[in-house]
Every structure is written in C-alpha cells, then in structure tokens.
C-alpha positions as YAML, in Angstrom:
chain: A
units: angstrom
residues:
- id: 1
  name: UNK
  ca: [-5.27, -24.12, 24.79]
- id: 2
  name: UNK
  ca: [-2.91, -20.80, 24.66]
- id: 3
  name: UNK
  ca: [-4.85, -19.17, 21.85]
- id: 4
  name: UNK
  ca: [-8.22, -18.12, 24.39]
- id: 5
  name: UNK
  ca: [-5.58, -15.87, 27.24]
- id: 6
  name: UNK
  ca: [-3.98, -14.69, 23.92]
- id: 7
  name: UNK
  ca: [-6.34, -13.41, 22.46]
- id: 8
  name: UNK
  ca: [-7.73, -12.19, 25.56]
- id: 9
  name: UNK
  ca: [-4.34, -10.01, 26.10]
- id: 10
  name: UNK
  ca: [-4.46, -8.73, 22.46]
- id: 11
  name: UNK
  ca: [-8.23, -7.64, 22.83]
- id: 12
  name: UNK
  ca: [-7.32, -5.79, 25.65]
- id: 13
  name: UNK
  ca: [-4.67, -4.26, 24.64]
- id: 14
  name: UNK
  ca: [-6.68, -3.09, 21.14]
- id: 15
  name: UNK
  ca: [-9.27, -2.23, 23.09]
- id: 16
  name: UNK
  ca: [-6.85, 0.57, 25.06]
- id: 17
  name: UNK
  ca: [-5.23, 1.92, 21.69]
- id: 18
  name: UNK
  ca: [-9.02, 2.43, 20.67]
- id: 19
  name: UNK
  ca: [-9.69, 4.18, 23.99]
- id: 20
  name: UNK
  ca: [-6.12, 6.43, 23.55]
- id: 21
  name: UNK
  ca: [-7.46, 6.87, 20.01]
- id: 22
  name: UNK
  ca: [-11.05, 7.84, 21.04]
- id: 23
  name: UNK
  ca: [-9.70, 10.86, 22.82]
- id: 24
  name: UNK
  ca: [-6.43, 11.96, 20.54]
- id: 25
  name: UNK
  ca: [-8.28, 12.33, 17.30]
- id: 26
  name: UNK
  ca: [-11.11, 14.56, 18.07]
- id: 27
  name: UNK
  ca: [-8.45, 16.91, 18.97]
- id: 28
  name: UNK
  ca: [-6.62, 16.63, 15.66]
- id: 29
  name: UNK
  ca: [-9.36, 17.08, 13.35]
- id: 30
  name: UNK
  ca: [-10.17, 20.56, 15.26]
- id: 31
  name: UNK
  ca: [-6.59, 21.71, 14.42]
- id: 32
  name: UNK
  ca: [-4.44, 19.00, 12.71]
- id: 33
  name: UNK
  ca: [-0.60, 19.10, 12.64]
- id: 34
  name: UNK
  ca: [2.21, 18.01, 15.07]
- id: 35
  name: UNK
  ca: [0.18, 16.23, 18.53]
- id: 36
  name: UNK
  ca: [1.86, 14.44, 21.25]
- id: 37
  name: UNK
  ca: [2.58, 10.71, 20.59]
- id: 38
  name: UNK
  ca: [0.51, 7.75, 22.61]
- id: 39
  name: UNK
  ca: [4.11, 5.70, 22.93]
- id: 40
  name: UNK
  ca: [6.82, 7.59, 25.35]
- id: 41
  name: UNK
  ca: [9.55, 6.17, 23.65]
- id: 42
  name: UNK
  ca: [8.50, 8.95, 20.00]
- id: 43
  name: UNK
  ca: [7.32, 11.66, 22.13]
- id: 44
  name: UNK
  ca: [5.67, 13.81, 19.18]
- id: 45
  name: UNK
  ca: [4.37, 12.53, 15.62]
- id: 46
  name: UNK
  ca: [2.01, 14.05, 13.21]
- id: 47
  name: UNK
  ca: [-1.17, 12.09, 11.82]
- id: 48
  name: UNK
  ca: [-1.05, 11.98, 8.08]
- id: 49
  name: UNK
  ca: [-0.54, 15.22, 6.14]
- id: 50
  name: UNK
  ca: [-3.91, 14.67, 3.63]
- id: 51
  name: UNK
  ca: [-6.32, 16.75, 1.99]
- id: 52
  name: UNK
  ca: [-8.82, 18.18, 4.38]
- id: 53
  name: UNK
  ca: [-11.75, 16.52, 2.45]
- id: 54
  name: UNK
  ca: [-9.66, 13.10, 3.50]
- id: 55
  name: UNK
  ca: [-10.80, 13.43, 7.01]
- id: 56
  name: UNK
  ca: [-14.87, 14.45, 6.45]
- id: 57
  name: UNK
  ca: [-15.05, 10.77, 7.86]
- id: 58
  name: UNK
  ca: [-13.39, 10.81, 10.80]
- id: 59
  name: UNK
  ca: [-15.33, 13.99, 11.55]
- id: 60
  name: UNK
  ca: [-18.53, 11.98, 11.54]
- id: 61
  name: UNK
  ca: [-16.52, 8.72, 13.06]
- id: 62
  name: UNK
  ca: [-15.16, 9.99, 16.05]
- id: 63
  name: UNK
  ca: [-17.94, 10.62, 18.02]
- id: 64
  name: UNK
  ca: [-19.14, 6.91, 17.68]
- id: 65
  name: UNK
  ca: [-16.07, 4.76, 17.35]
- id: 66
  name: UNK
  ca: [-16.55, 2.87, 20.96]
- id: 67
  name: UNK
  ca: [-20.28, 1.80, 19.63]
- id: 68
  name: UNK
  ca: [-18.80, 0.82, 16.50]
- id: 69
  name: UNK
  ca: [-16.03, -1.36, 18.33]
- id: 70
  name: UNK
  ca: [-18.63, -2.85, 20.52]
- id: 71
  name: UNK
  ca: [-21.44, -3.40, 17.58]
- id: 72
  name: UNK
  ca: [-19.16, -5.47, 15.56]
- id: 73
  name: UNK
  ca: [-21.96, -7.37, 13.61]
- id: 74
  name: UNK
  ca: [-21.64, -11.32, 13.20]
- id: 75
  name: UNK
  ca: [-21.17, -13.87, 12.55]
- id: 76
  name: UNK
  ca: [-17.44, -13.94, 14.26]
- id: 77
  name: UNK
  ca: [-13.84, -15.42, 13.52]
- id: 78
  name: UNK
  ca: [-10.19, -15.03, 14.56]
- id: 79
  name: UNK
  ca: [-9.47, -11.68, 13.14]
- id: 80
  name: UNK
  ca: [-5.63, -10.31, 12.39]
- id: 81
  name: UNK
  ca: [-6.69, -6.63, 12.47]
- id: 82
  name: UNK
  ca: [-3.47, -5.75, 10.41]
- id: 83
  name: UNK
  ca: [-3.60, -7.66, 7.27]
- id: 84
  name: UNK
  ca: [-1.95, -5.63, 4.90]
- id: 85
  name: UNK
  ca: [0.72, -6.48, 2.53]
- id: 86
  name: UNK
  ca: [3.26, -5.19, 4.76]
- id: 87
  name: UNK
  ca: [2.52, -8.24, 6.79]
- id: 88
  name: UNK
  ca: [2.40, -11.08, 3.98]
- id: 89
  name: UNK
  ca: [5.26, -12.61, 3.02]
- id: 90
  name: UNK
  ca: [5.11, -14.93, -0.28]
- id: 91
  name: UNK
  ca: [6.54, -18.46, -1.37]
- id: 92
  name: UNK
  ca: [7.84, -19.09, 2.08]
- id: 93
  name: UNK
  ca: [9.44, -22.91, 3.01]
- id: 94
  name: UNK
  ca: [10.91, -22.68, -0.04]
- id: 95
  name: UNK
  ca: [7.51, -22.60, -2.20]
- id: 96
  name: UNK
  ca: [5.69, -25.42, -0.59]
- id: 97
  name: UNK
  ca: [3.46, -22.34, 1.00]
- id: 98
  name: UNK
  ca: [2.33, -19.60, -0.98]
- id: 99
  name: UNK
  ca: [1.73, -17.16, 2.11]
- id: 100
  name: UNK
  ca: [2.80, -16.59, 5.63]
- id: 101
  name: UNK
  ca: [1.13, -13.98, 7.72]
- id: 102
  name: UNK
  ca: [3.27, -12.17, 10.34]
- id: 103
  name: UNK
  ca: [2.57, -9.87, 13.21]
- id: 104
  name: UNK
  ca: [-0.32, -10.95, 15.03]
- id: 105
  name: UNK
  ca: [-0.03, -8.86, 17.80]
- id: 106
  name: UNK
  ca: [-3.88, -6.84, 17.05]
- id: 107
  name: UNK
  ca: [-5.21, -10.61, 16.49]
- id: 108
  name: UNK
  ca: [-9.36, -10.46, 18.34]
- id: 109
  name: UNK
  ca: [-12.31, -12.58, 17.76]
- id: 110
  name: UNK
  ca: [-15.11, -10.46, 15.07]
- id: 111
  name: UNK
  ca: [-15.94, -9.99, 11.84]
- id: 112
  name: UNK
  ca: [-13.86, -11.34, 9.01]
- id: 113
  name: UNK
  ca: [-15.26, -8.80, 6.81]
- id: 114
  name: UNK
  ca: [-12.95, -6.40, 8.98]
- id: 115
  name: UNK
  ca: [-9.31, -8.37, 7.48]
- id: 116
  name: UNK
  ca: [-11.23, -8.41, 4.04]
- id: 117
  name: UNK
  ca: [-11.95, -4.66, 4.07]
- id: 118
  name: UNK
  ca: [-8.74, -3.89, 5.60]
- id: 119
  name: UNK
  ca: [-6.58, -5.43, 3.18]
- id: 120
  name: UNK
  ca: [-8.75, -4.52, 0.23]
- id: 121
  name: UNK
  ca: [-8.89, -1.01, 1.26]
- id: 122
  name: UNK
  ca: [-5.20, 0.05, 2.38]
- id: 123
  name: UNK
  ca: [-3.46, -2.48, -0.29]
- id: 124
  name: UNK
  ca: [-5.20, -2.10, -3.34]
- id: 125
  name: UNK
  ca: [-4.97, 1.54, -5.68]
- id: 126
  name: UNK
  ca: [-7.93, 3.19, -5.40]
- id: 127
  name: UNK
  ca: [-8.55, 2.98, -9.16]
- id: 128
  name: UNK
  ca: [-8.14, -1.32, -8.47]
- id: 129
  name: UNK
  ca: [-10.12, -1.78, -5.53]
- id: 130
  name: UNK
  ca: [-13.33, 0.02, -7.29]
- id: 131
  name: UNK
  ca: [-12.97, -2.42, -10.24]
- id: 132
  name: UNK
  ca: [-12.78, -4.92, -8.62]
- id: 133
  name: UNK
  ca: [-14.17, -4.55, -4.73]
- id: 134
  name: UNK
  ca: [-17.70, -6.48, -4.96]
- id: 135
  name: UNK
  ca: [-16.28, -9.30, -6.81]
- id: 136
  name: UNK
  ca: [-13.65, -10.05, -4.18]
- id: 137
  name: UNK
  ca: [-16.22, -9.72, -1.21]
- id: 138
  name: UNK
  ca: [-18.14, -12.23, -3.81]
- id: 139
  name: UNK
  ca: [-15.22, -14.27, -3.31]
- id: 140
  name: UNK
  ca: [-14.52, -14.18, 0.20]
- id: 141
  name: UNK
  ca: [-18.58, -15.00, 0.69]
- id: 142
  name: UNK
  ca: [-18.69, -17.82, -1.31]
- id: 143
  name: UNK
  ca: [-15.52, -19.37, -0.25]
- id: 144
  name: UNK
  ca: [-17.49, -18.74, 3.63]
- id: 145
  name: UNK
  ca: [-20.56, -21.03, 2.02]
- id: 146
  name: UNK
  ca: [-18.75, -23.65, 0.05]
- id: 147
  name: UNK
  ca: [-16.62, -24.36, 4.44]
- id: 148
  name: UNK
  ca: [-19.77, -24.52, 5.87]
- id: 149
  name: UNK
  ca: [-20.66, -21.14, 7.05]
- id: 150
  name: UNK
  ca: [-24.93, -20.91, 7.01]
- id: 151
  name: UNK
  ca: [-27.53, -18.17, 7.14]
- id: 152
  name: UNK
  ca: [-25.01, -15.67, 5.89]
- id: 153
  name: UNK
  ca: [-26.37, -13.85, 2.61]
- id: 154
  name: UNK
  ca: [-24.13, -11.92, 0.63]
- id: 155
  name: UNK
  ca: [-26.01, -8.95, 1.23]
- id: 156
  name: UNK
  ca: [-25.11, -9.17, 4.96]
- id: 157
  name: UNK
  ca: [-21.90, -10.01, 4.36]
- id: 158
  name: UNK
  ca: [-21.73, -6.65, 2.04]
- id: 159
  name: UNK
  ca: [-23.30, -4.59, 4.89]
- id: 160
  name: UNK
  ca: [-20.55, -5.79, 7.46]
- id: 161
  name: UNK
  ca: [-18.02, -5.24, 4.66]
- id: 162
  name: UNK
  ca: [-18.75, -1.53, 4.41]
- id: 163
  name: UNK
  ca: [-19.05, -1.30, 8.43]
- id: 164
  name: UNK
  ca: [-15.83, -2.95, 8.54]
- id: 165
  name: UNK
  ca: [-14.09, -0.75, 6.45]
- id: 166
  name: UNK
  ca: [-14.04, 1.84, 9.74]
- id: 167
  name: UNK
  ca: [-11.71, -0.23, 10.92]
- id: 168
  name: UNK
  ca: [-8.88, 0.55, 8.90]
- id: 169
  name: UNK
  ca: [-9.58, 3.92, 8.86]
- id: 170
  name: UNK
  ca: [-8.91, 4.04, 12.09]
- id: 171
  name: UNK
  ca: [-5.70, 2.20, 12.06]
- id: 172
  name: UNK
  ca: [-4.19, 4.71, 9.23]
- id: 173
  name: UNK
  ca: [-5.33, 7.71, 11.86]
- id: 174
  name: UNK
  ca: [-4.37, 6.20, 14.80]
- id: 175
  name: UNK
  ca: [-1.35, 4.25, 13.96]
- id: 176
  name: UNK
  ca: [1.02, 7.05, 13.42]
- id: 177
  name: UNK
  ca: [1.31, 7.66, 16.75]
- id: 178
  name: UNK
  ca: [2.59, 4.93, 17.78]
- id: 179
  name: UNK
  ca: [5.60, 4.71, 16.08]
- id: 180
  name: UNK
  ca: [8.40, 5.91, 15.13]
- id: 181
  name: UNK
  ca: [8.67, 8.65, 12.50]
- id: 182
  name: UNK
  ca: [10.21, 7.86, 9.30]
- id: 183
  name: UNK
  ca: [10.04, 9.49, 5.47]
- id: 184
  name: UNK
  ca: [8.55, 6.26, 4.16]
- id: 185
  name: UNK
  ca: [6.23, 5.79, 6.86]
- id: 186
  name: UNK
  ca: [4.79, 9.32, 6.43]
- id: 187
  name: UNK
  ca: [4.08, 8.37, 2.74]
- id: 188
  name: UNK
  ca: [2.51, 4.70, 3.75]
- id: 189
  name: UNK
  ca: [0.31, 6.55, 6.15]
- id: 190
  name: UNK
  ca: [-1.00, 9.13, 3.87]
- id: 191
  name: UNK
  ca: [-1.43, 7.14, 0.90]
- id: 192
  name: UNK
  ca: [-3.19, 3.85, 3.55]
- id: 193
  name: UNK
  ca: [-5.49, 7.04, 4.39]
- id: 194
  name: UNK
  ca: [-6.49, 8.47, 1.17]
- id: 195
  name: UNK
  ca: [-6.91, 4.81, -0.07]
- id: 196
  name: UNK
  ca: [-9.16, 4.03, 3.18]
- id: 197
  name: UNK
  ca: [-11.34, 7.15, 2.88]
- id: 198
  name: UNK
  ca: [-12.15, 7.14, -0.79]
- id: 199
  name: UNK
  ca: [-13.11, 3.48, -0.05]
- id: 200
  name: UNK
  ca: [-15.38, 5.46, 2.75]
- id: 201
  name: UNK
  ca: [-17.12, 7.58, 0.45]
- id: 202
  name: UNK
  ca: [-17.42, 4.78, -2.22]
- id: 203
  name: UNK
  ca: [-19.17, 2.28, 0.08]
- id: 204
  name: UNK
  ca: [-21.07, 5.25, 1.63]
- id: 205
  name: UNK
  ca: [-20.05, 3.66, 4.94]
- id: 206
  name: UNK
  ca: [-21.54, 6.80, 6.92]
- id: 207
  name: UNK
  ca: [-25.10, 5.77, 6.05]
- id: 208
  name: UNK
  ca: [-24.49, 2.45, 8.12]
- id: 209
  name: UNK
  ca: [-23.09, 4.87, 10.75]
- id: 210
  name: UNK
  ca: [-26.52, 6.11, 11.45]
- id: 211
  name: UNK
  ca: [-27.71, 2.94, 12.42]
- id: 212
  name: UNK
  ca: [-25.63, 2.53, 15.61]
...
C-alpha cells in the first residue's frame, strides 16, 4: 500500500531534475565546459568532455524533452530509470538469487522499453549492443507475450524502444551535475554518453522525434 505515495515522491522528484535539466543543457551545448552544478553541496561540474558530433542529439533533444517526458507511449510498468550495471549486483543470498537491483530512488510508472534501452545502451560496447540490440528487444517482447501482456506487436514495442532510448541520454547529460566529481566518474560519463548517442544515431531515434 506504500509503493503508490512512493512512487508518487520519486515521480516528482524526476520530474524536477528533468525541469533543472530542461534549462541547464541548452546552455551547455551553446558553449560546453565547466557550468554551475544543480546540487549545492558540488557547486561546479563539467558535463562529459566528448566529441562535438556526440552531442548533435541533444541539439535536436533539448528543445522537446518535456513533450517527450509527458508522451511516454504505452503500455506502462514500474520503471527503475537507472538500470545499469552499476546498480546490479549478482549471486546475492548466497546464490539462491542470481540478481538484486539496488537504488531505486528514479523508480516511476512508463514504458519498460525505457529500463531495456537504458541498460542496453549505457552497459553494453557499442560494437555488442549493434550485434546484438534487436534480438534482445526480441527477447524482452516475447518474454512480455508468453506473462500475458496483449495487443503489443513487436514493432511497437521497437518504436518505444528507440523513443526510449532518449531517456538515457539524458541521464548521461544530466547526471553529472549532480554529483560529485571524481576521475572515474568523468570516464563512466563520457563513455555512458558516447555509448548512448551512437545508439541515437543507430536507431535513428530523431526521426521518432518529429512525431511529438
């Protein structure tokens, strides 16, 4: 009976670091480099040092990321919104579970294609995920069919997938400043973006931007 307010109190919350992130990256990609921090406690961080061509995306992105958030095509589940590999830890109770997830702190009700094109994007090498991308979605789709899910084709279920994949783009942008600066977080962030935006360009995920 907890789990509704919960989630309530993490939507809201996501929904302000969208809003803080709405009006702090326009500003980067017109002159990137060092920009103020969103948290007071690491007053000044610096998004990502990445190729230029890395952020083409977020050019195009920025101006519609609140009718993105609030477009979020169905159907809709209990999402983590940061399920990564950082958060998975593996034969936990001594073996008699193969995964635990930790830090649900983003959880929100959408689409699950937004966990599946999160983790796929950010955790997999680039050279990986493209070998394997469509089968996995396959996967995840046909796991949704065989526990009941209906009317869901795979070829809306690949749709959401690339519209999805925004959201971890986001996350790799936005993230950094919220935390504190350290030399292996400024390589996890720039790899998590170039992984994200080649996984952009690969699913041609601006295309489905037009249509919002």
């Amino acid at each position: 009976m907890r789990l509704p307010a919960c989630m309530h109190r993490c939507g809201a919350m996501r929904t302000s670091n969208l809003r803080r992130g709405m009006s702090v990256l326009p500003g980067f990609l017109e002159s990137p480099g060092p920009m103020p921090n969103c948290s007071p406690s690491t007053p000044t961080r610096s998004v990502p040092e990445c190729p230029m061509t890395t952020w083409r995306s977020a050019r195009a992105f920025a101006p519609v990321i609140e009718r993105w958030f609030t477009n979020q095509p169905g159907p809709w589940t209990v999402t983590h919104g940061d399920f990564r590999l950082d958060n998975m830890l593996f034969e936990i109770r001594n073996g008699a579970e193969p995964i635990g997830v930790v830090d649900w702190q983003t959880i929100l009700v959408g689409p699950g294609t937004v966990d599946v094109s999160y983790f796929i994007g950010a955790s997999l090498p680039t050279e990986v995920r493209r070998a394997s991308e469509k089968d996995l979605v396959r996967r995840y789709h046909n796991g949704l069919l065989e526990r009941g899910v209906p009317d869901y084709s795979f070829e809306q279920c690949w749709n959401n997938y690339r519209y999805s994949a925004f959201h971890g783009y986001f996350m790799a942008t936005y993230a950094p400043l919220l935390v504190q600066r350290t030399e292996r977080g400024d390589a996890m962030f720039a790899l998590w973006v170039e992984r994200v935006a080649a996984q952009l360009r690969d699913l041609d995920s601006l295309s489905v931007l037009a249509q919002i």
